[in-house]
C-alpha positions as CSV (number, residue, x, y, z in Angstrom):
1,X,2.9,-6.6,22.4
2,X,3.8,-5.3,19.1
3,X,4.3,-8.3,16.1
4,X,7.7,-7.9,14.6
5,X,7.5,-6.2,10.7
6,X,8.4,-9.6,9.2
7,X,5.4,-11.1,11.1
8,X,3.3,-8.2,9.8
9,X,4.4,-8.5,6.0
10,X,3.7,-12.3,5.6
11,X,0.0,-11.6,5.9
12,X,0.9,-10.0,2.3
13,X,2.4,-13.3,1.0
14,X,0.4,-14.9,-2.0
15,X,1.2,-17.6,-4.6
16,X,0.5,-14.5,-7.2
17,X,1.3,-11.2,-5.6
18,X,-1.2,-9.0,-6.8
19,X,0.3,-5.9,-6.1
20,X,4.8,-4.7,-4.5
21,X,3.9,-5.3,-1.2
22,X,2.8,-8.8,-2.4
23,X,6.2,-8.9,-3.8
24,X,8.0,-7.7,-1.1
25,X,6.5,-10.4,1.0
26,X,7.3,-13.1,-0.9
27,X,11.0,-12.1,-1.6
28,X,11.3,-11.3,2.1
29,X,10.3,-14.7,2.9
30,X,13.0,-16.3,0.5
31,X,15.6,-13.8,2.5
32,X,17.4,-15.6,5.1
33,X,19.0,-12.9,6.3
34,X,15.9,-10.9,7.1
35,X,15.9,-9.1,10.6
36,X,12.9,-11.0,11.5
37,X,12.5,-10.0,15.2
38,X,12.8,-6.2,14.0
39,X,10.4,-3.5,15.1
40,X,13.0,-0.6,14.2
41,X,12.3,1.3,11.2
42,X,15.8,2.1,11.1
43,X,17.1,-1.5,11.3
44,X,14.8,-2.5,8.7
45,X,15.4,0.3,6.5
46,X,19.1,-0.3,6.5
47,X,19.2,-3.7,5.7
48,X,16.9,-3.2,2.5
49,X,19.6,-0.7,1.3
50,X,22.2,-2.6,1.6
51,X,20.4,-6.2,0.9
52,X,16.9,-5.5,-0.4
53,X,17.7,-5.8,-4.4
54,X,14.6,-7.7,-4.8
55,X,12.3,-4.4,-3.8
56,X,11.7,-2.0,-7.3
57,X,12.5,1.0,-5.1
58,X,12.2,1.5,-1.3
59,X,8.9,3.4,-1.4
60,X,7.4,0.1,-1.1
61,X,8.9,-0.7,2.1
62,X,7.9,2.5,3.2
63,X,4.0,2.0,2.2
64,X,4.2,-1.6,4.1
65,X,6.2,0.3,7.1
66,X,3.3,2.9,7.3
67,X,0.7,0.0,7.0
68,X,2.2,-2.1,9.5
69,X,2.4,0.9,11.7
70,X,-1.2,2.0,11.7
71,X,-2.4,-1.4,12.2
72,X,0.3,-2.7,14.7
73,X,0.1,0.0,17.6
């Protein structure tokens, strides 16, 4: 079974990100209303549009989508 995105991204969480996805991880951990459970690119991707002010531009999801999606299959 597949581990949710969220799951995925918080093995990018450090004390000093290092690099966006870093970044990412650490603001999407502060997010309460992350879809947590999510495996749907769509979902995910909808929600950051709308909620995801914290990410410098979406291309950062999309390199953590294509990371966790090479690694997660």
């Amino acid at each position: 079974m597949r581990k949710s995105f969220y799951h995925f991204l918080m093995k990018h969480r450090h004390p000093k990100p290092k690099d966006a996805i870093s970044k990412f991880a650490n603001s999407a951990f502060l997010d309460h209303g992350f879809p947590k459970h999510s495996e749907d690119y769509g979902e995910l991707s909808a929600y950051l549009e709308l909620n995801g002010d914290y990410l410098e531009t979406m291309a950062v999801f999309d390199d953590a989508w294509q990371e966790y999606v090479s690694t997660e299959q």
